[in-house]
C-alpha positions in Angstrom: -9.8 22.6 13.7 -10.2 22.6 10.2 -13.5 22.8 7.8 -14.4 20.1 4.8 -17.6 21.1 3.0 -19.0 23.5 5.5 -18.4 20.7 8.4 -16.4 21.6 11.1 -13.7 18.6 12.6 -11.4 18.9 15.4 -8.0 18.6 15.1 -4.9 18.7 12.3 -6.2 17.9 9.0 -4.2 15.1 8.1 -2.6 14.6 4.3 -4.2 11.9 2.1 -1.8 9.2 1.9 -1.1 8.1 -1.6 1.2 5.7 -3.1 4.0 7.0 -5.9 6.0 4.4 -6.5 6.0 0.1 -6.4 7.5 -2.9 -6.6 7.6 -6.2 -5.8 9.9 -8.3 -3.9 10.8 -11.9 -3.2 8.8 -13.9 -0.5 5.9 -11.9 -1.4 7.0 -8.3 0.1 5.7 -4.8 -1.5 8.0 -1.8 -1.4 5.9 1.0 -1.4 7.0 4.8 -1.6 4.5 7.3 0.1 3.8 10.9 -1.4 5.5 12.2 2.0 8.8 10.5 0.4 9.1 7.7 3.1 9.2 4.3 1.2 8.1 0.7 3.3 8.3 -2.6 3.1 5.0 -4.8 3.6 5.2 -8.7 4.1 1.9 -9.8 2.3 1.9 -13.4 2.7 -0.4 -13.4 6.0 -3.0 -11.8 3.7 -2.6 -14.4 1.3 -5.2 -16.4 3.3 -7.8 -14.0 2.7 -10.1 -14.9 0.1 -10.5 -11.0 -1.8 -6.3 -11.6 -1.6 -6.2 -15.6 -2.5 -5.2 -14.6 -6.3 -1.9 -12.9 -5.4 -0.5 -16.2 -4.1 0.6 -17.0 -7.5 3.8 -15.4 -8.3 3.6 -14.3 -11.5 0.1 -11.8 -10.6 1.5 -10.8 -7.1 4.2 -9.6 -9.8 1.5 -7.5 -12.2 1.0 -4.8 -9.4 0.8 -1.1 -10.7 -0.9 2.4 -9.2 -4.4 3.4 -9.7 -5.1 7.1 -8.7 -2.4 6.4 -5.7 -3.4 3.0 -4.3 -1.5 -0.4 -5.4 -4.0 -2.2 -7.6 -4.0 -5.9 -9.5 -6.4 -8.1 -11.6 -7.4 -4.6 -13.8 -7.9 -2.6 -10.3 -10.4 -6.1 -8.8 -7.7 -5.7 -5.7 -6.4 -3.3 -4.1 -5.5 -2.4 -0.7 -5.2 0.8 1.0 -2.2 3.2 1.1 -2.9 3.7 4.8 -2.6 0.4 5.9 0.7 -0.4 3.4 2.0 2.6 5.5 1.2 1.5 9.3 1.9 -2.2 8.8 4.8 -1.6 6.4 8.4 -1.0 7.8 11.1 1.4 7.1 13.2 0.4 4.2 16.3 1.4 5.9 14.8 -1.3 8.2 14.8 -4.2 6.3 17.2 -5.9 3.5 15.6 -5.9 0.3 15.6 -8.3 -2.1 
């Protein structure tokens, strides 16, 4: 059990998940390194058919991704997607050739 604000919730507190590092890959990947030190690779190109991510299928602004305040941003911080899903739909680096 832990406490937030005076509210009592069962369980572990779990940390907030933020990213620290990223870059972009070929075929549209992300590698992504998490504040607990494990880095991931996410395929983004089945988001690509979703209109809020529809402006990363260009190359060259999938490229223009930087951190905001821990979460992969583009497009002056207009998209962004979560570090939590990056992490459980990512995999391992060690998993996966880079490139």
């Amino acid at each position: 059990m832990y406490i937030v604000d005076g509210i009592a919730y069962a369980g572990d507190r779990k940390p907030v998940l933020r990213v620290t590092g990223v870059r972009p890959l070929n075929d549209f990947r992300l590698w992504t390194r998490f504040n607990n030190g494990e880095a991931r690779v996410f395929d983004f190109k089945p988001l690509l058919k979703m209109p809020g991510y529809a402006p990363l299928s260009n190359i060259d602004t999938f490229k223009d991704v930087y951190i905001d305040y821990g979460v992969p941003v583009w497009n002056n911080g207009d998209i962004d997607i979560a570090p939590e899903y990056l992490y459980e739909n990512g995999v391992s680096d060690l998993e996966t050739k880079i490139g």
